[in-house]
N, C-alpha and C positions, 0 to 999 in steps of 0.2 A: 556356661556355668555348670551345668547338669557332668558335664565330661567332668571336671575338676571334680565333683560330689563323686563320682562315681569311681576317676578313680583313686580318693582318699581312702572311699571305703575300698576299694577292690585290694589294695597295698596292701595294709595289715594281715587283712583276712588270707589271701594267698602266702605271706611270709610265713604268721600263724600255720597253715597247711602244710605248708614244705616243714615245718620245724616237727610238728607232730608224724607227719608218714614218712619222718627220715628222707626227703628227696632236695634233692640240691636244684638252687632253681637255675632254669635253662633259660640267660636271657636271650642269646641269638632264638630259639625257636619257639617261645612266650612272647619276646615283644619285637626282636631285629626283624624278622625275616616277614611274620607280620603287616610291621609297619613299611617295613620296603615295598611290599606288597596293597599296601593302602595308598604310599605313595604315589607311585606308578600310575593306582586310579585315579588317584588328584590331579597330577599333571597332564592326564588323559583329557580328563574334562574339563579342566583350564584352560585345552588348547581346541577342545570343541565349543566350547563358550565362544570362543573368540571369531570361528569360522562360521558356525551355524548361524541362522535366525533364531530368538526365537517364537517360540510355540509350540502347542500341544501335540505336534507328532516329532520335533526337533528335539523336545524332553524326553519321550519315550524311547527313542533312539540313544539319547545321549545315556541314560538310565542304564537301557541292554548294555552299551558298548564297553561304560563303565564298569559292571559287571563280567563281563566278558575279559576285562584287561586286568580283573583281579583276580578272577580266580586262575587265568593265563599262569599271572606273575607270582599267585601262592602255589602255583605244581612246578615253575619252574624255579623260584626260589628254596621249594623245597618245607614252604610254610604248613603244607597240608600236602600230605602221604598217602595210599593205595589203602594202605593199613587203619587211615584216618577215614576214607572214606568206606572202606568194607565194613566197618563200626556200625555204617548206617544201613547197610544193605545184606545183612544177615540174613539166611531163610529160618524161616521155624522147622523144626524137626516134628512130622506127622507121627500122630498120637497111635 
């Protein structure tokens, strides 16, 4: 239920955004490529559900792996860019 709430509001408000900063929204790289990239992890762990035990180091594992096959499938889908992650990794310039 919280996904549906979240995103009723998320909808407006981003269409609102695009309409006010003139930008055309980009659904292959806002939501396709994304959620291909969610996917991916889904089926990942659907298919380690099924092999593993479990338990509390079979969750830990499944958790990393999970992680590991998303963020794989969003650099090689193309959902998150060099450019995306340099955003995060700036230096500050000495005063």
């Amino acid at each position: 239920a919280s996904v549906v709430c979240y995103s009723a509001a998320m909808i407006p408000n981003l269409i609102l955004c695009c309409k006010y900063a003139n930008m055309k929204f980009n659904w292959s790289g806002w939501i396709l490529r994304p959620g291909l990239a969610a996917l991916a992890m889904y089926l990942t762990e659907w298919g380690l559900k099924a092999i593993l035990p479990y338990g509390r180091i079979t969750t830990i594992v499944k958790v990393l792996v999970g992680v590991g096959v998303f963020c794989a499938a969003a650099f090689f889908l193309k959902a998150v860019t060099r450019e995306d992650i340099s955003a995060f990794t700036r230096k500050k310039k000495a005063s």
